[in-house]
N, C-alpha and C positions, 0 to 999 in steps of 0.2 A: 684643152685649155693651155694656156702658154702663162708665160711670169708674169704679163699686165695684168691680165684676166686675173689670174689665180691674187694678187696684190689689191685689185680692184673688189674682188668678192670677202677677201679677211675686213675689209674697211668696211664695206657694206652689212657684214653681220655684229660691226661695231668691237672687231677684236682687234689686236696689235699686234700687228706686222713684228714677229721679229727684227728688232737692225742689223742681226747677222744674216740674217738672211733675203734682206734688203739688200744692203751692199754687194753680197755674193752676186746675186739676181743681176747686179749694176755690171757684175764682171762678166758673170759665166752664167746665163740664164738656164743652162742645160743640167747645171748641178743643182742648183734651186729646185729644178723638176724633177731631176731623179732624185731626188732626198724627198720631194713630196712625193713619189709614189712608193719609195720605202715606207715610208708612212703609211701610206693608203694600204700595201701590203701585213703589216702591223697591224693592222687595226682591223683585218676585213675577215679572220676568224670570227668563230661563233661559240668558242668553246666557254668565253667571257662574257659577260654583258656591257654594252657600251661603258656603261654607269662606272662600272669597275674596271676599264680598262681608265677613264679619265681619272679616276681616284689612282691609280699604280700612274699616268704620267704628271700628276700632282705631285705627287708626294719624289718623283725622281726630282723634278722641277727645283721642289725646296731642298732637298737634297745639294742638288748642282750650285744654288745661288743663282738661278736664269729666273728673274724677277716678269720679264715677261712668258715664259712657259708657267709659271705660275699663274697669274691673270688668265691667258689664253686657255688654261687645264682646268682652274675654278670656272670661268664659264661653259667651260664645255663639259662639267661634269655637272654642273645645275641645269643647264639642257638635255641630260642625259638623267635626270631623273634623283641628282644625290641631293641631299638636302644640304641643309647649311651645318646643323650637328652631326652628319658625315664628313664633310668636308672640313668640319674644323678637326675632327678626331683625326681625319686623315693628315690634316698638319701636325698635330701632339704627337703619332705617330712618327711621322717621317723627321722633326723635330728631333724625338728620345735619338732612333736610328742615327741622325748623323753626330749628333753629339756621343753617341756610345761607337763611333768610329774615332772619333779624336782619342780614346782610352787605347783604343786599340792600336794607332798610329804611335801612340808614343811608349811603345812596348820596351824598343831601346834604352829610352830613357829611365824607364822607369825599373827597367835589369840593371842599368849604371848606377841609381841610384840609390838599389836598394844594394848591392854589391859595395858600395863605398861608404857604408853608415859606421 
């Protein structure tokens, strides 16, 4: 499969092309392909079930702010068997998660200003 093809096949199961990876494809069609067979190597364990592997790239998804990995991980993890009260817990989850990173990130700060009371 080459970048058409594989561009031609995400529309045709009604998902959304990444635009990063649109563009890239526009430059360097050969990075586009080896970052999709990262992928494919990612995912092609057994130790997971589909279902929960698309619930862990949901929830990075939201994490990141990649508004389309989220969309394209929500469908593929309702294809893959998660229900929608999975899929939403997995948001509240990944949700708490980055928000309990901003606590963490502002560690500095929060040593200044409990040091200067």
């Amino acid at each position: 499969m080459n970048f058409q093809e594989w561009m031609a096949d995400v529309k045709k199961q009604g998902k959304q092309v990444p635009r990063p990876l649109e563009l890239l494809g526009k430059l360097d069609e050969n990075r586009v392909m080896a970052h999709l067979s990262d992928k494919k190597a990612a995912y092609s364990g057994d130790a997971l079930p589909m279902k929960i592997k698309a619930l862990i790239a949901l929830a990075a998804g939201i994490a990141l702010d990649s508004a389309p990995c989220i969309l394209n991980n929500t469908k593929a993890a309702k294809e893959a068997g998660a229900s929608t009260a999975e899929i939403l817990e997995t948001f509240a989850v990944a949700k708490f998660s980055k928000g309990a990173t901003a606590i963490s990130s502002a560690l500095p700060a929060l040593e200044w200003l409990a040091e200067s009371k």
